[in-house]
C-alpha positions in Angstrom: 35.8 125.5 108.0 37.4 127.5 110.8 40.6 126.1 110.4 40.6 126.9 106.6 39.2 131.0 107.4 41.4 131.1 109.8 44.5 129.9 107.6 43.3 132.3 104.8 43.1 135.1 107.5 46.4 135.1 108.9 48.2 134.2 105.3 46.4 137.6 103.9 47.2 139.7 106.9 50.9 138.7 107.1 50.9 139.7 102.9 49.6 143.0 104.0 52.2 143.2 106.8 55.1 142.3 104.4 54.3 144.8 101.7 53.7 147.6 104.2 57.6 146.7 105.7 59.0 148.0 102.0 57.0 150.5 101.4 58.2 151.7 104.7 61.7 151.0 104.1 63.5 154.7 104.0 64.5 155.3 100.0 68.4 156.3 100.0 69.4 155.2 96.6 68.5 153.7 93.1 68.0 150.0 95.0 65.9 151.1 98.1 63.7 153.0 95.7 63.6 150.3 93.5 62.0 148.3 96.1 59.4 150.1 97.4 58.3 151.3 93.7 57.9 147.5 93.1 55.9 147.4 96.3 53.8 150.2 95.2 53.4 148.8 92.3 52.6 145.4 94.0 49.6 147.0 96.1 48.1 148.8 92.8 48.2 145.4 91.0 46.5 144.0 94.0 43.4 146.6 94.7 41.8 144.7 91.8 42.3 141.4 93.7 42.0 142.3 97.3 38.0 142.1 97.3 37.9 138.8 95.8 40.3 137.2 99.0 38.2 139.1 101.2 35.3 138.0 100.2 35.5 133.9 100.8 37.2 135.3 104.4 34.2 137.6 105.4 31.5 134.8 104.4 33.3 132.1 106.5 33.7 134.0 109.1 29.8 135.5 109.0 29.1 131.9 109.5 31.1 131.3 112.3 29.8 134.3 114.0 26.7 132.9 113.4 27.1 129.4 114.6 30.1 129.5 116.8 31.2 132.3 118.2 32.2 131.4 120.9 35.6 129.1 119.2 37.6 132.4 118.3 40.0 133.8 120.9 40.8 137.6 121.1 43.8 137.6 119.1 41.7 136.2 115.7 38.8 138.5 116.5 40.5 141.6 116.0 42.6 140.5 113.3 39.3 139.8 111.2 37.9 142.6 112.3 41.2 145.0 111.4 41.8 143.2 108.1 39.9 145.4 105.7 40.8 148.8 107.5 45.0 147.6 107.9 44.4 147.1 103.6 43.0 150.5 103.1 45.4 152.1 105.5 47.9 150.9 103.4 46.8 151.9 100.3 46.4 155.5 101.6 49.9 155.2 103.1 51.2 154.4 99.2 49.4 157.1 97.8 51.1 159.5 99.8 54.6 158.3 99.3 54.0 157.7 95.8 53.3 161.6 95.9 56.3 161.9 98.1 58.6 160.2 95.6 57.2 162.1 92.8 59.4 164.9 93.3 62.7 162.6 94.7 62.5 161.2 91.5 64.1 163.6 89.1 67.0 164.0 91.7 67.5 159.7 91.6 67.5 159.8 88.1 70.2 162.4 87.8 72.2 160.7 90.3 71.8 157.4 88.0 73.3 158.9 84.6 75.8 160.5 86.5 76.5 157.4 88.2 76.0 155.0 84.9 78.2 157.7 83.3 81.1 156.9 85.8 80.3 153.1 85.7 81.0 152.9 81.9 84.7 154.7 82.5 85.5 152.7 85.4 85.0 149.4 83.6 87.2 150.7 80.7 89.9 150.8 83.7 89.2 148.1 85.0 89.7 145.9 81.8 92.9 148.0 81.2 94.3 147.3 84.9 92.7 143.4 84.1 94.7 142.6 81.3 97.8 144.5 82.2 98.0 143.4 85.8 96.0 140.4 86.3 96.2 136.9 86.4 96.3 136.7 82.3 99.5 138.3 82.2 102.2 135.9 80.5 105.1 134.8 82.6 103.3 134.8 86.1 103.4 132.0 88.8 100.5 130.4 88.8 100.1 131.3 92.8 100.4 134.7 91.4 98.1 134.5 89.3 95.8 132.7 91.8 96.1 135.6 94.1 95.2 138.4 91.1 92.8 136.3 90.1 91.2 136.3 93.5 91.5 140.5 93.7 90.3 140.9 90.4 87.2 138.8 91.0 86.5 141.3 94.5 86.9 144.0 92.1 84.4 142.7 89.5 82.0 141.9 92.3 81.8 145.8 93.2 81.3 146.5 89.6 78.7 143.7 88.8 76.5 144.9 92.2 76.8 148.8 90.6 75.8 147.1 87.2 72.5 145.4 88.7 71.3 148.1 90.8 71.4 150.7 87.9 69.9 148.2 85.7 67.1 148.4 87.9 67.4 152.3 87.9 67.0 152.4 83.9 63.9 149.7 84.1 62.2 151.7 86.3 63.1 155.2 85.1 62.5 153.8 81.4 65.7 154.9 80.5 67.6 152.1 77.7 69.8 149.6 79.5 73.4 150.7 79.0 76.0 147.6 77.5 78.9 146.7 79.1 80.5 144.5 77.3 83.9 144.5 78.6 82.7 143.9 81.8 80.7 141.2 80.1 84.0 139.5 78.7 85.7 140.1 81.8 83.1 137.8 83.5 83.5 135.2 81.2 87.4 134.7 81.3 87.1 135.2 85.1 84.7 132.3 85.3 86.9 130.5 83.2 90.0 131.3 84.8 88.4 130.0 88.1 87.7 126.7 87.1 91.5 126.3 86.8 92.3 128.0 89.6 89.7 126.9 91.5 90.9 123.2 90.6 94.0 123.9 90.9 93.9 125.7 95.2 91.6 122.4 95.9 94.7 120.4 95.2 97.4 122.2 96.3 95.4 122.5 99.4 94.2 118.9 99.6 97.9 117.4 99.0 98.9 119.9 101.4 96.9 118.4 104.2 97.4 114.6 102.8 101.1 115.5 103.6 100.3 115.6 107.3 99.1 112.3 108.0 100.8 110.1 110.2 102.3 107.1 108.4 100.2 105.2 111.2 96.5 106.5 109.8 97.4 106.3 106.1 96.3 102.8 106.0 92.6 104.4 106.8 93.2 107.2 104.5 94.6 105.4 102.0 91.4 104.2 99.8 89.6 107.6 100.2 93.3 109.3 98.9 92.7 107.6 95.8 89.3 108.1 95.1 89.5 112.0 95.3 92.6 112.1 93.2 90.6 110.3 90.5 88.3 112.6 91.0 90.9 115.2 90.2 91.8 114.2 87.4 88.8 113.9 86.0 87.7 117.9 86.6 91.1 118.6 85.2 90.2 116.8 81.9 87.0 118.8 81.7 88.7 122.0 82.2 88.4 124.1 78.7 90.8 123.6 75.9 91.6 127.1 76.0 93.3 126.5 79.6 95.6 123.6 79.3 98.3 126.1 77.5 98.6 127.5 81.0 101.4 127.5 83.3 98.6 126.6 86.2 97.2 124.1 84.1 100.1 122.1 82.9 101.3 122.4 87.0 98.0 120.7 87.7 98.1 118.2 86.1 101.8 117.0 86.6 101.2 117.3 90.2 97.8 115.0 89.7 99.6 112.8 87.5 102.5 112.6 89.9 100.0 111.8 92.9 98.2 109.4 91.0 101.6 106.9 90.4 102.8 108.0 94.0 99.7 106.7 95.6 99.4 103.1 94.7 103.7 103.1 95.9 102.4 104.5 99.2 99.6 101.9 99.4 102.3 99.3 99.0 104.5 100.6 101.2 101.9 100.4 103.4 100.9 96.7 103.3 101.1 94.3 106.3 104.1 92.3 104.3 106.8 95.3 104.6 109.3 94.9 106.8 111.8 97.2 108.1 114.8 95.6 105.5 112.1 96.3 102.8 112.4 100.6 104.4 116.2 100.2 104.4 116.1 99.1 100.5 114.0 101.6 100.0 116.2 104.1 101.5 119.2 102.8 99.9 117.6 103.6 96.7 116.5 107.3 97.5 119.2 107.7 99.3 117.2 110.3 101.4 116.6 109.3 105.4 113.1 107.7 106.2 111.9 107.7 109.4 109.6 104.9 109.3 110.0 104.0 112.8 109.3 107.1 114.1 105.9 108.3 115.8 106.3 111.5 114.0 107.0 109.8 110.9 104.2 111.3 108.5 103.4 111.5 104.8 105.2 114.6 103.6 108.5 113.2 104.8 107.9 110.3 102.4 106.7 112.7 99.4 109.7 114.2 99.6 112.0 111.3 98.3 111.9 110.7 94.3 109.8 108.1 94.4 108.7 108.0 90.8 112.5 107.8 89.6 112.7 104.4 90.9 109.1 103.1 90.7 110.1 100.1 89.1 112.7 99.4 91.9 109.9 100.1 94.6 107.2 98.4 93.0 109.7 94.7 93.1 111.0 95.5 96.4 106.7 95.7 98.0 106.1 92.8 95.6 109.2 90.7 96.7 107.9 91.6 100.3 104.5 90.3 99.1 106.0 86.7 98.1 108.8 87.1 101.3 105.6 87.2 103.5 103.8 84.1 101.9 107.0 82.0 102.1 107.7 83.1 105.8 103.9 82.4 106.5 104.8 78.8 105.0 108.3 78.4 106.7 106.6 79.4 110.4 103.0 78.5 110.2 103.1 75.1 108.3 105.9 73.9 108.5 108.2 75.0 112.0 104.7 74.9 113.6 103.9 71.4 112.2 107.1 69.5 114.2 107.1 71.4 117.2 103.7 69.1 117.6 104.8 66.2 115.9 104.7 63.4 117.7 105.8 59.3 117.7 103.0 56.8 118.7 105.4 54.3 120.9 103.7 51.1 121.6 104.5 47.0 122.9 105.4 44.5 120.7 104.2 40.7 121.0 105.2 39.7 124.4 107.2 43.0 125.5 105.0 45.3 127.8 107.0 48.1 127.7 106.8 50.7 125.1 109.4 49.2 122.0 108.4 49.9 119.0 107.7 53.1 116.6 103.6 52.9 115.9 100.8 53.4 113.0 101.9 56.7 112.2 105.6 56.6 111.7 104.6 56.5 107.8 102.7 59.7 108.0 105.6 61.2 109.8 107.6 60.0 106.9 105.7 61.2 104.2 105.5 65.0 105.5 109.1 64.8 105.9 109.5 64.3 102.7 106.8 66.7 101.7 108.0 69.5 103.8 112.1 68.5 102.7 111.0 69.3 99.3 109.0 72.5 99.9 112.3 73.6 101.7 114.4 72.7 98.9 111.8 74.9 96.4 112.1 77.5 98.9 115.9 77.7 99.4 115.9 78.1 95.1 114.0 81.3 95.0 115.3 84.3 95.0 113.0 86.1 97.8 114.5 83.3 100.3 117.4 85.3 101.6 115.8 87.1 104.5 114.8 83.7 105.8 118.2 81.7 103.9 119.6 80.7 107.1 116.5 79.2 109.2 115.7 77.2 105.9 118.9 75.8 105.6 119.1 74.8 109.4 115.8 73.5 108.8 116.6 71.7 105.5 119.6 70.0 107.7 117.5 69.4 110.5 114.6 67.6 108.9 117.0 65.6 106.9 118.8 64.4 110.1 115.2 63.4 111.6 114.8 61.4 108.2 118.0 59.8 108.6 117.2 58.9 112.1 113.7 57.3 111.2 115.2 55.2 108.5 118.1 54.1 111.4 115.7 53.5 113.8 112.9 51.5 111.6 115.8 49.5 110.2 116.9 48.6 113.7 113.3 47.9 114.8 113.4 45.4 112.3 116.5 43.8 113.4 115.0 44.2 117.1 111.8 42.6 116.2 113.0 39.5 114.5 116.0 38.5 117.2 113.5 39.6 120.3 111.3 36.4 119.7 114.5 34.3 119.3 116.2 35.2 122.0 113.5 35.1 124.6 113.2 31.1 123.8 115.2 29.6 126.2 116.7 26.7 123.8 118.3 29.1 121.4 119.6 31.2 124.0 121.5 28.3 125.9 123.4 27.1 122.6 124.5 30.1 121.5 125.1 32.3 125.0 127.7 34.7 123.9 125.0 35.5 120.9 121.9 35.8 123.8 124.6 37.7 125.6 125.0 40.4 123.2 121.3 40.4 122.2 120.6 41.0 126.4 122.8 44.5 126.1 121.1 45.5 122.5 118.1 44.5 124.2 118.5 46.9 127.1 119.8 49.7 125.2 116.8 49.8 122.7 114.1 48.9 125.7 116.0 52.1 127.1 115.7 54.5 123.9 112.2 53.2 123.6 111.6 54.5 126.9 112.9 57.9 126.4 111.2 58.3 123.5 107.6 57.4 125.0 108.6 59.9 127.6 109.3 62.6 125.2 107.3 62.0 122.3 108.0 65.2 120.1 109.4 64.1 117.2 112.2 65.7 116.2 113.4 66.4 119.7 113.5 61.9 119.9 115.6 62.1 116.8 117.7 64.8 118.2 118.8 62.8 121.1 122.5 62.4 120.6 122.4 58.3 122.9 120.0 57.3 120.3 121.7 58.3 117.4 124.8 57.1 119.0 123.2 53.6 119.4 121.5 53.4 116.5 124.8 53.2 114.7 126.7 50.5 117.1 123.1 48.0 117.5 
């Protein structure tokens, strides 16, 4: 219960406080008297309240006093107790500047006709200097028209605040509220007009600061670019019908339209696949420098080549970059990176001990030679291979000459294999000794390339070795 007096106390004695603060307000003109006639007003509406929020107050409070005094501090005490007297103080207070203002009155509402008077003739003048010298005036920029647009509205301002305040003047004199209707339809193509214009300084100011991004942060910016000129364009089909005969208007929406086909070029000049021959194409097209290796190198230097003239060119060039990057991916990654770990199993034969023969996966090897062989070829047929033309050439050649090798080499392991048992019988080799002879020197050689290959392993660096290829073609 205290908590709930108390509440009810200090809510009714800061009402009191506030209407005292306007009646106290000094009255200089048509608003300031306004005000504290309303507040006058306010505290004769509320003398046939006030006894009814006392009450409920008072009868908490009498049993508090009763009950527990002691739980008030000094403060609440003496705002209970002042309560009804601050409420009738302020009542005699408005009686006395009610009487006060009784003979101000006649002088205010002198001052207002005169002033309403002067308000109608300045608002013919104003619509005359708004439709001879404003922003509706055929022929103008539209940043000319922005900035009398902007001037006019300051102008109306002052006129709509005079309007308001000696509306309240006639409400409160009882006087008949005076029409302005071309301030009225000056308002209306004002708000209008601002729609545009107000569209139309978001963009140019948004593209403005879109311009200086570096080229390094536009991969960031990119997305949310897109998204707000969507948005654009969508308040700019919206605008009024009325508008889009506009000089601003049409503007507008060319340079939305324009952004909105330049942005998805920027995006893809902007992906991880473009390259700097993909820049100099680029250039060569616009014939316009682009510093794209430059830390300074920012958006606005890129909006100012004529892009859109050769979209189409721009658009093949990102998407040959696009395919140029898979293929490279698939030259370097899969298939360069595949035989520069390739390696020959080399293990014994039979009775030999040393390493002689080419193992269990020499099939495998032969099988992604032929794989990656005809991935080459495919490659070397397209037409995005001629940044890379050259290393899949050298490549084509290369794997082909590991092939050959292979084939030289298994055929010879064959040969090696079946005279190795034959010759290593001691009866064969003393009839025919210029035979075992010969087969002694092959034997040594291909012990030796065996060798040298278990040594070395990798692949195509075996096949590369110039003795072996030499002996494969004299064994």
């Amino acid at each position: 219960m205290h908590k709930k007096a108390k509440t009810l106390l200090e809510n009714l004695t800061d009402e009191i406080k506030q209407i005292k603060l306007k009646i106290d307000k000094p009255v200089k003109d048509i608003d300031s008297l306004g005000g504290v006639m309303q507040a006058l007003e306010e505290i004769r509406a509320k003398q046939s309240e006030i006894a009814l929020q006392f009450k409920p107050i008072n009868d908490m409070y009498a049993l508090i006093d009763l009950h527990f005094s002691n739980i008030m501090d000094k403060d609440e005490i003496d705002s209970k107790t002042a309560m009804q007297n601050n409420w009738e103080t302020l009542v005699g207070r408005s009686e006395n500047i009610r009487n006060d203002l009784s003979g101000e009155n006649a002088d205010f509402k002198m001052n207002l006709i005169k002033g309403i008077k002067a308000l109608v003739t300045d608002v013919k003048d104003f619509r005359h200097n708004f439709e001879t010298k404003g922003p509706t005036v055929p022929g103008l920029e539209p940043r000319e028209a922005l900035n009398r647009l902007r001037m006019f509205s300051d102008e109306y301002s002052i006129r709509k605040r005079k309007y308001d305040s000696y509306y309240s003047g006639e409400t409160l004199f009882g006087l008949p509220h005076t029409q302005y209707p071309m301030l009225v339809k000056t308002a209306s193509e004002i708000e209008i007009l601002d729609k545009l214009y107000g569209l139309y300084s978001k963009v140019k100011d948004t593209i403005a600061k879109w311009r200086e991004i570096p080229w390094s942060e536009v991969v960031n910016e990119i997305e949310k670019m897109i998204e707000t000129i969507d948005g654009f364009s969508r308040d700019c089909t919206k605008l009024p019908g009325s508008l889009k005969q506009w000089d601003a208007y049409k503007e507008l929406k060319q340079e939305i339209d324009d952004m909105t086909e330049i942005l998805p070029l920027v995006t893809a000049l902007a992906k991880p696949s473009i390259r700097n021959r993909h820049w100099d194409e680029v250039i060569e097209l616009v014939k316009q420098d682009i510093p794209y290796e430059s830390e300074t190198f920012t958006l606005s230097q890129l909006f100012k080549c004529p892009l859109l003239q050769f979209r189409e060119e721009i658009e093949e060039i990102t998407e040959s970059a696009d395919k140029q990057l898979k293929l490279e991916k698939t030259l370097k990654d899969e298939i360069i990176a595949h035989w520069e770990d390739a390696e020959l199993q080399i293990k014994t034969w039979k009775g030999v001990d040393a390493p002689c023969t080419l193992g269990g996966n020499i099939l495998d090897i032969q099988e992604k030679l032929e794989e990656h062989l005809n991935n080459l070829n495919q490659m070397n047929a397209m037409k995005y291979v001629t940044p890379f033309k050259t290393e899949v050439t050298d490549r084509i050649a290369l794997l082909s000459d590991v092939s050959d090798v292979i084939e030289k080499w298994l055929k010879t392991q064959t040969l090696w294999t079946n005279l190795v048992s034959v010759f290593t019988s001691g009866d064969i080799a003393r009839n025919l000794p210029t035979e075992a002879k010969l087969f002694k020197t092959i034997d040594k050689i291909w012990l030796k390339n065996m060798e040298r290959a278990f040594e070395t392993k990798n692949v195509v660096s075996c096949c590369q070795n110039e003795l072996l290829k030499t002996s494969l073609g004299t064994m």
